[in-house]
PQR file of N, CA, C, O and H, with PARSE charges and radii, in Angstrom:
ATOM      1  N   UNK A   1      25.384 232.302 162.001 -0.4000 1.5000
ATOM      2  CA  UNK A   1      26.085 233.568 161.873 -0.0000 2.0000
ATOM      3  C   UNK A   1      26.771 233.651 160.521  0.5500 1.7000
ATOM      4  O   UNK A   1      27.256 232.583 160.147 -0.5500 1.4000
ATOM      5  N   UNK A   2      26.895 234.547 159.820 -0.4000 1.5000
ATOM      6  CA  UNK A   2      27.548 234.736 158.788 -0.0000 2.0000
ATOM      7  C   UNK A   2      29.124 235.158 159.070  0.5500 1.7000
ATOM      8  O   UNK A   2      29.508 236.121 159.734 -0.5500 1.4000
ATOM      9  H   UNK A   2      26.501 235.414 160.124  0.4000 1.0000
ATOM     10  N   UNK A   3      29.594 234.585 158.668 -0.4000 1.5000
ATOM     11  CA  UNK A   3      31.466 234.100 158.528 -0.0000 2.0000
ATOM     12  C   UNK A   3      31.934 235.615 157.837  0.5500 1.7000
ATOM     13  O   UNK A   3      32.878 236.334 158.166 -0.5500 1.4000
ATOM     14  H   UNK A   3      29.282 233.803 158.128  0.4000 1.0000
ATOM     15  N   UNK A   4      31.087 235.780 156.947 -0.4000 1.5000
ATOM     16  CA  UNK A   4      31.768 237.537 156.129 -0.0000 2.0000
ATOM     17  C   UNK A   4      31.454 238.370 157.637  0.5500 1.7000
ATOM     18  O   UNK A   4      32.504 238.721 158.176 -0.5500 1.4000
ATOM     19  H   UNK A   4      30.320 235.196 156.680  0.4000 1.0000
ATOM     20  N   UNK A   5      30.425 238.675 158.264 -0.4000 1.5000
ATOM     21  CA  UNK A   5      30.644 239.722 158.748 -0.0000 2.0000
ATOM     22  C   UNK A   5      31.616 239.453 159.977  0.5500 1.7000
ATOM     23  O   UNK A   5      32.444 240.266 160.389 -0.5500 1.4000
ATOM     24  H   UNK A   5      29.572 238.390 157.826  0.4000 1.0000
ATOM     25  N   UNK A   6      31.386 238.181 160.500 -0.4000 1.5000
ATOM     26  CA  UNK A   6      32.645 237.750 161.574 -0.0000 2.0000
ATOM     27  C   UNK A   6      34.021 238.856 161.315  0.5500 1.7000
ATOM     28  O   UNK A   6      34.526 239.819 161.891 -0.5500 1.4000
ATOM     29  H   UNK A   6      30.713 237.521 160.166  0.4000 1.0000
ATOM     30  N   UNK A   7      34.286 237.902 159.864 -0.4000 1.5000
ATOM     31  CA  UNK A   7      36.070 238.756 159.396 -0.0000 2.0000
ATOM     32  C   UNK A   7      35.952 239.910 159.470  0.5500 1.7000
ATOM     33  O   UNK A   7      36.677 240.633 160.152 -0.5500 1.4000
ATOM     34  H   UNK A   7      33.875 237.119 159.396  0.4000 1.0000
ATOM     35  N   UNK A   8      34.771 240.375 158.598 -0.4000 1.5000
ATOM     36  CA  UNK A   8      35.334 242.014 158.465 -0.0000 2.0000
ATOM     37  C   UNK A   8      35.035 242.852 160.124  0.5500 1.7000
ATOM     38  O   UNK A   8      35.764 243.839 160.223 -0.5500 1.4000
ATOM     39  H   UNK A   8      34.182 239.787 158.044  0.4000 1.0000
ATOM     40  N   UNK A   9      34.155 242.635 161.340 -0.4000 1.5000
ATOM     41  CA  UNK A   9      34.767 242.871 162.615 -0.0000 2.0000
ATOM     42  C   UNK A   9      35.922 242.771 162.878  0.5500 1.7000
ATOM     43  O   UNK A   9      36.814 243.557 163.198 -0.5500 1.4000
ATOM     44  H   UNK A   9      33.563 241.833 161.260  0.4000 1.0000
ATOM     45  N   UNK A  10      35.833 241.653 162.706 -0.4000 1.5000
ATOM     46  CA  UNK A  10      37.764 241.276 163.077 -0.0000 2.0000
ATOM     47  C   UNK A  10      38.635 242.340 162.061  0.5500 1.7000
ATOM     48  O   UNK A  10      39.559 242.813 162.721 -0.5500 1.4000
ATOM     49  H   UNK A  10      35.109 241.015 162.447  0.4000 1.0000
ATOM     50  N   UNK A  11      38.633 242.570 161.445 -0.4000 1.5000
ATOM     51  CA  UNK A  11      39.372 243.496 160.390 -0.0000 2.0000
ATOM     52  C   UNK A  11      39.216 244.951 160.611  0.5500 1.7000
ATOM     53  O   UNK A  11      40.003 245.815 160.225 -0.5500 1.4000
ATOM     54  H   UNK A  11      37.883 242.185 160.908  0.4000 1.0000
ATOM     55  N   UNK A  12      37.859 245.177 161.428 -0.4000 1.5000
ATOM     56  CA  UNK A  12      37.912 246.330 161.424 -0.0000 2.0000
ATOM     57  C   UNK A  12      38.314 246.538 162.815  0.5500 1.7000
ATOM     58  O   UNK A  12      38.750 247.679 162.974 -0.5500 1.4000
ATOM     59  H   UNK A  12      37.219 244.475 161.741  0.4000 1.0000
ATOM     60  N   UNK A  13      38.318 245.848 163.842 -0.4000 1.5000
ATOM     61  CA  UNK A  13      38.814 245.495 165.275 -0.0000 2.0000
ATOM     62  C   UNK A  13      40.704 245.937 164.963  0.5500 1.7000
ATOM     63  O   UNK A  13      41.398 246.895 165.303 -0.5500 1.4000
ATOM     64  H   UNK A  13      37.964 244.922 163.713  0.4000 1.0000
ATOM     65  N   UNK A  14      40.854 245.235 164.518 -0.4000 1.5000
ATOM     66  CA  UNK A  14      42.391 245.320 164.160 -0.0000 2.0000
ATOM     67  C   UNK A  14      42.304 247.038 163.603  0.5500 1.7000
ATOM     68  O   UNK A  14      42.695 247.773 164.510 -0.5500 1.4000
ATOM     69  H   UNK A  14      40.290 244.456 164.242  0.4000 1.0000
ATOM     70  N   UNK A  15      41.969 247.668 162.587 -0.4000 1.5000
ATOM     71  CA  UNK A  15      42.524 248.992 161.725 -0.0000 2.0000
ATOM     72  C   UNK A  15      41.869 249.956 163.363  0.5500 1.7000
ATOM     73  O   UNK A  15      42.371 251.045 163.642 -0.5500 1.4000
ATOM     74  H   UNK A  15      41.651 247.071 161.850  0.4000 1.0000
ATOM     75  N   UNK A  16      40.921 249.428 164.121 -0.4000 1.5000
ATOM     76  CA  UNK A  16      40.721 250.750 165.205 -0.0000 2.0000
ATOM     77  C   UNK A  16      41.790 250.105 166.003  0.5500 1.7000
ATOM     78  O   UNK A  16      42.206 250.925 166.820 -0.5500 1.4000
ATOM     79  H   UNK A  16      40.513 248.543 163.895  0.4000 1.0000
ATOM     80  N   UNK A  17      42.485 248.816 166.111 -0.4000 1.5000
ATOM     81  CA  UNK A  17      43.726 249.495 167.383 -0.0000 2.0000
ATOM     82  C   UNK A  17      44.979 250.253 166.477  0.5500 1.7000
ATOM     83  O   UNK A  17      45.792 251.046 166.953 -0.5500 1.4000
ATOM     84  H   UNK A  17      42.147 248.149 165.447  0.4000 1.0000
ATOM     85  N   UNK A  18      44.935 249.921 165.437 -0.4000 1.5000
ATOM     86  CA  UNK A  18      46.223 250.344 164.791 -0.0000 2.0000
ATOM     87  C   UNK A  18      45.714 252.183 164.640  0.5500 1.7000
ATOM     88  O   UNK A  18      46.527 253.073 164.889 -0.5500 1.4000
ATOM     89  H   UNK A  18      44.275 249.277 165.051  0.4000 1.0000
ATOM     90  N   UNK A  19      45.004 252.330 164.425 -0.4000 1.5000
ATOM     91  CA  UNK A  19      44.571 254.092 164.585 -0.0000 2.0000
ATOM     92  C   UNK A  19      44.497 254.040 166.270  0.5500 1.7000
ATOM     93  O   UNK A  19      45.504 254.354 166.904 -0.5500 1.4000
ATOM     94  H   UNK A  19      44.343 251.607 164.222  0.4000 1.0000
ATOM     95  N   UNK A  20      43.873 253.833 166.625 -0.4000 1.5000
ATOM     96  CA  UNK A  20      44.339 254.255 168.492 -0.0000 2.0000
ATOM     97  C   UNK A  20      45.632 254.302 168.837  0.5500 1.7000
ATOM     98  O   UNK A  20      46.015 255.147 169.646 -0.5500 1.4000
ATOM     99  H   UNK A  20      43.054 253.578 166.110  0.4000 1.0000
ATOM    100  N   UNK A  21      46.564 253.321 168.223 -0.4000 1.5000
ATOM    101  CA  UNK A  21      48.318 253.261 168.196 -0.0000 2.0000
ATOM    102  C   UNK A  21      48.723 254.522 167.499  0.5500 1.7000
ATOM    103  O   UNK A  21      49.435 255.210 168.230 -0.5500 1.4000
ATOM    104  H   UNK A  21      46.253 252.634 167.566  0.4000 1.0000
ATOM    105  N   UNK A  22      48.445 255.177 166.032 -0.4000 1.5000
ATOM    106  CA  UNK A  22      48.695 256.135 165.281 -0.0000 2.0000
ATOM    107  C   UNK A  22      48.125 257.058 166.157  0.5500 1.7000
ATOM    108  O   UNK A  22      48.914 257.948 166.473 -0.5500 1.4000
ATOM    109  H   UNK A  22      47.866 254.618 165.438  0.4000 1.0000
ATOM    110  N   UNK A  23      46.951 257.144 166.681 -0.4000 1.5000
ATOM    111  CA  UNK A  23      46.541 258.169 167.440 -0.0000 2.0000
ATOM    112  C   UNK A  23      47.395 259.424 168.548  0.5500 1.7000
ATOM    113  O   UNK A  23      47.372 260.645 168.697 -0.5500 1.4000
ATOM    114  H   UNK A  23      46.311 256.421 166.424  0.4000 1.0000
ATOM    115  N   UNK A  24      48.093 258.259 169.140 -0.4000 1.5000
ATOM    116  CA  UNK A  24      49.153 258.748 170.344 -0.0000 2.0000
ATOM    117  C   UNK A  24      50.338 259.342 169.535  0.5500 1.7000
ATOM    118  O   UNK A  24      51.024 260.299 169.897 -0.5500 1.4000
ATOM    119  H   UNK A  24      48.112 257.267 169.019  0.4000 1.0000
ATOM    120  N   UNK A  25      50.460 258.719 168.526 -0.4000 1.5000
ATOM    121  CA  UNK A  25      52.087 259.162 168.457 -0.0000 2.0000
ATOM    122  C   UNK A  25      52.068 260.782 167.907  0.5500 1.7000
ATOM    123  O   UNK A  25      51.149 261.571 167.688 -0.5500 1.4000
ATOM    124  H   UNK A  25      49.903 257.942 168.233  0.4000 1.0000
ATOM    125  N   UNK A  26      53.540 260.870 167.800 -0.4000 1.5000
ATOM    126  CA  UNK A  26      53.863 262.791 167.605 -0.0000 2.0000
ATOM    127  C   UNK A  26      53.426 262.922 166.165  0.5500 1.7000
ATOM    128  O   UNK A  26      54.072 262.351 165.286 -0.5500 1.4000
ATOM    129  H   UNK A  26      54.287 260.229 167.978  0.4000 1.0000
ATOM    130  N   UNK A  27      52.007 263.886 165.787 -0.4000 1.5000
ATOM    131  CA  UNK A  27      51.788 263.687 164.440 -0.0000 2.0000
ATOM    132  C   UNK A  27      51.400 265.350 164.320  0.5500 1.7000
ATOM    133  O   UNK A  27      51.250 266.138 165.254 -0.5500 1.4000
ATOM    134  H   UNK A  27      51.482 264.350 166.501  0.4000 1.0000
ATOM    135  N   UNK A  28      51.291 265.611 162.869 -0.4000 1.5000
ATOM    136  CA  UNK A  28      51.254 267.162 162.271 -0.0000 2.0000
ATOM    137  C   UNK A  28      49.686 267.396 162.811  0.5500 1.7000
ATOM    138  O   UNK A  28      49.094 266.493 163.402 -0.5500 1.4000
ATOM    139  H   UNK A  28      51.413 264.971 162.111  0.4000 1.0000
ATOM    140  N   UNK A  29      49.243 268.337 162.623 -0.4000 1.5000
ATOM    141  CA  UNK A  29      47.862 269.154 162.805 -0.0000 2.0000
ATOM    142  C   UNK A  29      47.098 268.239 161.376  0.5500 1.7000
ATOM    143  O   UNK A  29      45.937 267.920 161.631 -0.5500 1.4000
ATOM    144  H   UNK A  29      49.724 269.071 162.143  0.4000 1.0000
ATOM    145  N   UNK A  30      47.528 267.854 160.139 -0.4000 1.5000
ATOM    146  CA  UNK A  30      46.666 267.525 159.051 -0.0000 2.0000
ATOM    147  C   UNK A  30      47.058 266.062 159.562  0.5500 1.7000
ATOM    148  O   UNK A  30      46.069 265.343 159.423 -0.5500 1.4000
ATOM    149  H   UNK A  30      48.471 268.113 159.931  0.4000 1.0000
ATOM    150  N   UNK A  31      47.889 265.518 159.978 -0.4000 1.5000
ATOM    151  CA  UNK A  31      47.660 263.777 160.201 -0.0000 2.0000
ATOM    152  C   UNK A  31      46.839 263.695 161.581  0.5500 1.7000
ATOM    153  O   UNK A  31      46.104 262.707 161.575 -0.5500 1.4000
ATOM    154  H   UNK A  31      48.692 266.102 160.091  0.4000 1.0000
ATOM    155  N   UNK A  32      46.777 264.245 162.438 -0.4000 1.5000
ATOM    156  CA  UNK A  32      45.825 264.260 163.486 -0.0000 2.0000
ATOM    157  C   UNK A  32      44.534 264.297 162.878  0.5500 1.7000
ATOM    158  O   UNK A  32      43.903 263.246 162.768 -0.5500 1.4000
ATOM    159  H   UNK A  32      47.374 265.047 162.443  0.4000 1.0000
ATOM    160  N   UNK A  33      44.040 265.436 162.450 -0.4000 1.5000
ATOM    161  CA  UNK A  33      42.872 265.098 161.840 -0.0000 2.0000
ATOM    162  C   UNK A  33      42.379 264.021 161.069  0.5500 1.7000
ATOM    163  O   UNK A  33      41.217 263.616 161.094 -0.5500 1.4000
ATOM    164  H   UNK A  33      44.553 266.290 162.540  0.4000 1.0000
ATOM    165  N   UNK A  34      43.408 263.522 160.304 -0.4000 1.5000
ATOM    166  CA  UNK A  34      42.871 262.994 159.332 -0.0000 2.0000
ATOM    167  C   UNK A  34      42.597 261.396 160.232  0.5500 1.7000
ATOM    168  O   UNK A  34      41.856 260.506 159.815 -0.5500 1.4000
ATOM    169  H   UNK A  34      44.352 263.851 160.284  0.4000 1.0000
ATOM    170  N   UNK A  35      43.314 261.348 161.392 -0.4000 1.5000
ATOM    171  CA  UNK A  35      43.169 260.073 162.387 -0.0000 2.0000
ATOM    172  C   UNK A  35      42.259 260.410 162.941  0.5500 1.7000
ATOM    173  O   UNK A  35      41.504 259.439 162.882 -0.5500 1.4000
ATOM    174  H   UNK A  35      43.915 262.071 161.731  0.4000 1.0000
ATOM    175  N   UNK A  36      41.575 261.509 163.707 -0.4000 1.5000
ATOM    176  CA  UNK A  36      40.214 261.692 164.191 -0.0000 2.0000
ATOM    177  C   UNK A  36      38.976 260.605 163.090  0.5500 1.7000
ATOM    178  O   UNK A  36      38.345 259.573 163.317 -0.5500 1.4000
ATOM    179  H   UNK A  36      42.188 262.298 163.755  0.4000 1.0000
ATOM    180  N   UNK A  37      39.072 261.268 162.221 -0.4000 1.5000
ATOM    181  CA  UNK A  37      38.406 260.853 161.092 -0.0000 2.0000
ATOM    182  C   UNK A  37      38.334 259.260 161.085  0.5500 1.7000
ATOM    183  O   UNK A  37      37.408 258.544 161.465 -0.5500 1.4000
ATOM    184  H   UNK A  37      39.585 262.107 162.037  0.4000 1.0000
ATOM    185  N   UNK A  38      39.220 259.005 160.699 -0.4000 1.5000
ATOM    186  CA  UNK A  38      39.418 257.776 160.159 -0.0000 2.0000
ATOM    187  C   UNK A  38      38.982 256.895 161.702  0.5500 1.7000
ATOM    188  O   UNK A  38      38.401 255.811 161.644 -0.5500 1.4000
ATOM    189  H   UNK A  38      39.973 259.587 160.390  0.4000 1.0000
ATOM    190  N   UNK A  39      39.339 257.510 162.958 -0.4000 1.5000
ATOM    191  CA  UNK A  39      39.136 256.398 164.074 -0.0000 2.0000
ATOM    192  C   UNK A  39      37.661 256.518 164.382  0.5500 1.7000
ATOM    193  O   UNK A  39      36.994 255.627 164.908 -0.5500 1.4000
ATOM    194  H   UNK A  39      39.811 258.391 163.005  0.4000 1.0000
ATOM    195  N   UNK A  40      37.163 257.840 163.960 -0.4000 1.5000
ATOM    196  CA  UNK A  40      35.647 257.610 164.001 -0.0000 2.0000
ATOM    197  C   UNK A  40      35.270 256.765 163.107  0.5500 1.7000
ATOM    198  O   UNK A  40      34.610 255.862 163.621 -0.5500 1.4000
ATOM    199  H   UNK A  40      37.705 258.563 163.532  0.4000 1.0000
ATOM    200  N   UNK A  41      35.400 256.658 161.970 -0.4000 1.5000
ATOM    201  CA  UNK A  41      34.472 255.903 161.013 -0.0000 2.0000
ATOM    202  C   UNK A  41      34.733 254.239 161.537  0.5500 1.7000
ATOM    203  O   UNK A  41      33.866 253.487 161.982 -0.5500 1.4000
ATOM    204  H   UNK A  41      35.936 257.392 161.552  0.4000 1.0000
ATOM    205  N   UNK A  42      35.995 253.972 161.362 -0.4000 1.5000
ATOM    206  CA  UNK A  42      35.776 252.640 162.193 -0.0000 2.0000
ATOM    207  C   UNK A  42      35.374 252.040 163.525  0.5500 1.7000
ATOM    208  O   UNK A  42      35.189 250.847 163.768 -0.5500 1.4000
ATOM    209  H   UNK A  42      36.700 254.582 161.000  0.4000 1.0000
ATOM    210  N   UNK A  43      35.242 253.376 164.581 -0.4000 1.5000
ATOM    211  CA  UNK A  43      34.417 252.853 165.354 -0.0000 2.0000
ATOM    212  C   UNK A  43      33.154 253.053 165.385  0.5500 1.7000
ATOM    213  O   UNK A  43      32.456 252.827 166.373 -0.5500 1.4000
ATOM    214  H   UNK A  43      35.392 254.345 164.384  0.4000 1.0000
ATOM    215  N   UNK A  44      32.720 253.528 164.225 -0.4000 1.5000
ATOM    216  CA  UNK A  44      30.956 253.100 163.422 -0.0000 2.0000
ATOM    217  C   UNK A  44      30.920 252.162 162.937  0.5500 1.7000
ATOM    218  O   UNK A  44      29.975 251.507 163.377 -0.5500 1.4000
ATOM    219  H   UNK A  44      33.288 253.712 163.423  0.4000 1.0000
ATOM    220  N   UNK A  45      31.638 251.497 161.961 -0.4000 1.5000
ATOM    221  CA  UNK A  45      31.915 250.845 161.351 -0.0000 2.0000
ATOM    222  C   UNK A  45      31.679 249.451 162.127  0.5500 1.7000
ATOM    223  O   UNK A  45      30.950 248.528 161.762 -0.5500 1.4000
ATOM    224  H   UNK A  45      32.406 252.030 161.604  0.4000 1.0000
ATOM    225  N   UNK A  46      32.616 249.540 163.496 -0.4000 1.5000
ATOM    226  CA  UNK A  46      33.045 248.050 163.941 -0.0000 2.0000
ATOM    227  C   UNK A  46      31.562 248.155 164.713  0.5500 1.7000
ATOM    228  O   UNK A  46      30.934 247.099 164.791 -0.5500 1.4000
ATOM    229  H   UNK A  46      33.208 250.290 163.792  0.4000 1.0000
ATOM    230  N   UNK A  47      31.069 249.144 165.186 -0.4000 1.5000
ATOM    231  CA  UNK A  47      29.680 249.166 166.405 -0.0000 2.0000
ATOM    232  C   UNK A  47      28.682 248.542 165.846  0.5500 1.7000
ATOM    233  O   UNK A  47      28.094 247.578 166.336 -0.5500 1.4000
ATOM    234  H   UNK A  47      31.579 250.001 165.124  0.4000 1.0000
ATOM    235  N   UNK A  48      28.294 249.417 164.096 -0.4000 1.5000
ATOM    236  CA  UNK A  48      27.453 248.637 163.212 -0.0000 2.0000
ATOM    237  C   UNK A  48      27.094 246.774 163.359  0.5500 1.7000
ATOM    238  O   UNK A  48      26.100 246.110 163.651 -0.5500 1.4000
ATOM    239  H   UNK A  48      28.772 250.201 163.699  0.4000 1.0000
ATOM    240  N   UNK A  49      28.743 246.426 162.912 -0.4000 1.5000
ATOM    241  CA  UNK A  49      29.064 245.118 162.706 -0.0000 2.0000
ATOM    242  C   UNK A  49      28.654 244.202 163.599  0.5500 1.7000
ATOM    243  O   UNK A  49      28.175 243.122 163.252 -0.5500 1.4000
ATOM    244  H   UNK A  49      29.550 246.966 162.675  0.4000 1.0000
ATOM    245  N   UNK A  50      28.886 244.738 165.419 -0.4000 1.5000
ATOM    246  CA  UNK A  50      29.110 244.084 166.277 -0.0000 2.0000
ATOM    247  C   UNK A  50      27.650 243.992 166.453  0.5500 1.7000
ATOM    248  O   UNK A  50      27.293 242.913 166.926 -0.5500 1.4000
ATOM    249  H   UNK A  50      29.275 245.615 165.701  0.4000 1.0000
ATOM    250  N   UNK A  51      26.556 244.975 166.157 -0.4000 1.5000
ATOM    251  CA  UNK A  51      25.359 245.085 166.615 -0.0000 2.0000
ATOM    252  C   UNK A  51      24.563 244.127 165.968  0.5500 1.7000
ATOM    253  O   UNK A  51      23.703 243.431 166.508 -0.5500 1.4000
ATOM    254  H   UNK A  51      26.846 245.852 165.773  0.4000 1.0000
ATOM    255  N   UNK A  52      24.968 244.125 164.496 -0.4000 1.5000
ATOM    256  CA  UNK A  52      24.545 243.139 163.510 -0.0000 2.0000
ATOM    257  C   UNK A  52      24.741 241.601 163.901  0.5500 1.7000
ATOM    258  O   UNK A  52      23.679 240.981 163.841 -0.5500 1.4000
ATOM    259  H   UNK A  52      25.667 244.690 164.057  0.4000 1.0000
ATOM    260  N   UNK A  53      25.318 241.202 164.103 -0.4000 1.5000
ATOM    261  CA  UNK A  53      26.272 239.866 164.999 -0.0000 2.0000
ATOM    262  C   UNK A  53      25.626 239.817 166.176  0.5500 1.7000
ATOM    263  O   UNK A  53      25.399 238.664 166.541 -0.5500 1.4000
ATOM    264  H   UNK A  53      26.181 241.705 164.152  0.4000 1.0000
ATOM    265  N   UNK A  54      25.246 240.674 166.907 -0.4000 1.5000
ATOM    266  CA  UNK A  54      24.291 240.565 168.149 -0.0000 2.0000
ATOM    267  C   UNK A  54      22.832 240.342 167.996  0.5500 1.7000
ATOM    268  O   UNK A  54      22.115 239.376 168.255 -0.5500 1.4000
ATOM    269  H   UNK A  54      25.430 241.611 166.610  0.4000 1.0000
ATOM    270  N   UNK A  55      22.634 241.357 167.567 -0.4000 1.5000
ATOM    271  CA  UNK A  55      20.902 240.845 166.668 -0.0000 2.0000
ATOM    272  C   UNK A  55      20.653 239.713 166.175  0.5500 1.7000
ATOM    273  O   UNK A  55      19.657 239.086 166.537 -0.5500 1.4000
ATOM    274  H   UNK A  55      23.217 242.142 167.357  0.4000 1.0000
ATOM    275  N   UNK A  56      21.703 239.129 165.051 -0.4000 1.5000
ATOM    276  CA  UNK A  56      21.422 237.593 164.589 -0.0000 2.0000
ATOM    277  C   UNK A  56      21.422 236.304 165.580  0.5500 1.7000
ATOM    278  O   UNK A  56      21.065 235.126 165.562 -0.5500 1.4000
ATOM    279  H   UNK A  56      22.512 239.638 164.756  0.4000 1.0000
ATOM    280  N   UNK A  57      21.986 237.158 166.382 -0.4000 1.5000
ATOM    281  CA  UNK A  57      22.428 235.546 167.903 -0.0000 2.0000
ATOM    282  C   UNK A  57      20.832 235.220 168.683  0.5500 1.7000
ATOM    283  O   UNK A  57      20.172 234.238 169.021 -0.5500 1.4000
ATOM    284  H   UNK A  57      22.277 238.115 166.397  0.4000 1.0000
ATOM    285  N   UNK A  58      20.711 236.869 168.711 -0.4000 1.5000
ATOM    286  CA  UNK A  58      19.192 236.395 169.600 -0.0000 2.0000
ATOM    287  C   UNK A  58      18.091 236.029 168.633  0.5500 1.7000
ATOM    288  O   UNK A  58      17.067 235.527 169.096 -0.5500 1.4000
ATOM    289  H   UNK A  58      21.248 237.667 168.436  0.4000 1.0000
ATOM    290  N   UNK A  59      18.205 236.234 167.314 -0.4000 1.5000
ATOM    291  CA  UNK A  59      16.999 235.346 166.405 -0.0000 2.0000
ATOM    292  C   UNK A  59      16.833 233.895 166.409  0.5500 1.7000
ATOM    293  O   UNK A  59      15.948 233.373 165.730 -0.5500 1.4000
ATOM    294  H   UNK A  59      19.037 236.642 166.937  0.4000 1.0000
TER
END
């Protein structure tokens, strides 16, 4: 397994709970959005990663 993509899961594991945490709290109409955003891309981001890391296990 490669050790880089390990961390950066883990890194990106961590920035989607901290946006799911930002998510809830009392925020303007432009910081809401801009957390939609941002919690989508990292949970592409981390799905990518995790899929990648899965694929290499069964080779």
């Amino acid at each position: 397994m490669d050790k880089k993509r390990i961390v950066s899961t883990i890194i990106c594991i961590v920035f989607l709970v901290v946006s799911v945490d930002n998510f809830f709290r009392d925020l303007t109409p432009l910081l809401f959005i801009l957390n939609i955003i941002g919690l989508s891309c990292f949970s592409v981001l981390t799905y990518i990663d995790i899929k990648e890391i899965l694929l290499n296990i069964s080779k």
